[in-house]
C-alpha positions as CSV (number, residue, x, y, z in Angstrom):
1,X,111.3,117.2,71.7
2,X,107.5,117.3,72.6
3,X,107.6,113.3,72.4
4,X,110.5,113.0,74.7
5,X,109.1,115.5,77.4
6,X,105.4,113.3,77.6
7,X,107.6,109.9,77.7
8,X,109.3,111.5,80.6
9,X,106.3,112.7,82.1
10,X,104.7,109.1,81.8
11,X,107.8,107.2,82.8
12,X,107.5,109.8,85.9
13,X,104.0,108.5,86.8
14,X,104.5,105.0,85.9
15,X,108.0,104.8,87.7
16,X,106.2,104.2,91.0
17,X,104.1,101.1,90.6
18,X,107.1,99.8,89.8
19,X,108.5,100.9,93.0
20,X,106.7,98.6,95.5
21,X,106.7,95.3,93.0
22,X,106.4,92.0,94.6
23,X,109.1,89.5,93.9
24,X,108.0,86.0,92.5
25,X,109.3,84.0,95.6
26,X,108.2,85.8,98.3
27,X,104.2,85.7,96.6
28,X,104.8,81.7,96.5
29,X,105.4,82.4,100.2
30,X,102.3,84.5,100.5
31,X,100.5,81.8,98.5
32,X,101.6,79.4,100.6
33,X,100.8,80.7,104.1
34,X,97.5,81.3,102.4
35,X,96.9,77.7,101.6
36,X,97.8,76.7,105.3
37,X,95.2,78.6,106.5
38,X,92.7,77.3,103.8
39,X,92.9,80.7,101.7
40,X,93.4,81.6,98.4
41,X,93.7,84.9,96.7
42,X,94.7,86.6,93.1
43,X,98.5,87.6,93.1
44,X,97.7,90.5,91.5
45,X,96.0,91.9,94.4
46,X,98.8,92.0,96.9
47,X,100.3,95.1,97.4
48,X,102.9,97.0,99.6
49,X,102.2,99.8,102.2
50,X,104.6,101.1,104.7
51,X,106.1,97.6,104.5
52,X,103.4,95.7,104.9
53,X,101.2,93.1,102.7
54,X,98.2,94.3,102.2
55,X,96.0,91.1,101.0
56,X,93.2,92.2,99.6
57,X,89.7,90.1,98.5
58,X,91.3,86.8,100.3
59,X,88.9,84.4,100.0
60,X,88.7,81.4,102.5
61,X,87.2,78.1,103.0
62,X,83.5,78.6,103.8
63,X,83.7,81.5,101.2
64,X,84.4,84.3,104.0
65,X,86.3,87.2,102.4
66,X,89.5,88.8,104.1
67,X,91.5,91.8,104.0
68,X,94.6,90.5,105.5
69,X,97.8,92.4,106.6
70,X,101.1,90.7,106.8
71,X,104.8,92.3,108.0
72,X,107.7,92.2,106.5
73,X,108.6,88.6,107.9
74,X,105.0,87.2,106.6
75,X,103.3,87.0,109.9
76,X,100.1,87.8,109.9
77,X,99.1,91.9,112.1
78,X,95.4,92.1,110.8
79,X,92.4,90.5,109.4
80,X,89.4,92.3,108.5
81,X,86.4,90.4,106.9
82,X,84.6,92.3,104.2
C-alpha cells in the first residue's frame, strides 16, 4: 500500500510537465519560423507559459543568442538577447 501511495505522489508531481507538452507539428512550425529568420534552437528548450513560446538559448546567424517569445498563432511578442 506504501508503493501505491509514493507512485501516486510521483505521478502527482510528474503529471504537470506533461501538462504543457509541445506537439511534434507545431515545433516543425517553430523550427521553421526559426530558420526564416536565420535561427536555430534545441526542441527541447521550448516551453509553454500563459500560452506563450517561451524560446529559450535561440541561437542566430552571427552567433547572437535570443530569448524569444511567441503567441499562440507563432508570431513573434519579444526578443531579448542574452
Amino acid at each position: 500500500m506504501k508503493k501505491l501511495g509514493v507512485l501516486l505522489i510521483a505521478g502527482l508531481i510528474v503529471a504537470p510537465a506533461f501538462a504543457d507538452e509541445i506537439d511534434a507539428a507545431t515545433v516543425e512550425k517553430i523550427e521553421a519560423y526559426l530558420a526564416s529568420i536565420e535561427c536555430q534552437m534545441d526542441p527541447d528548450d521550448i516551453e509553454v507559459e500563459d500560452d506563450v513560446y517561451d524560446l529559450d538559448d535561440v541561437i542566430c546567424k552571427g552567433g547572437n543568442q535570443f530569448d524569444i517569445k511567441l503567441d499562440k498563432d507563432l508570431k513573434e511578442v519579444s526578443r531579448k538577447a542574452e
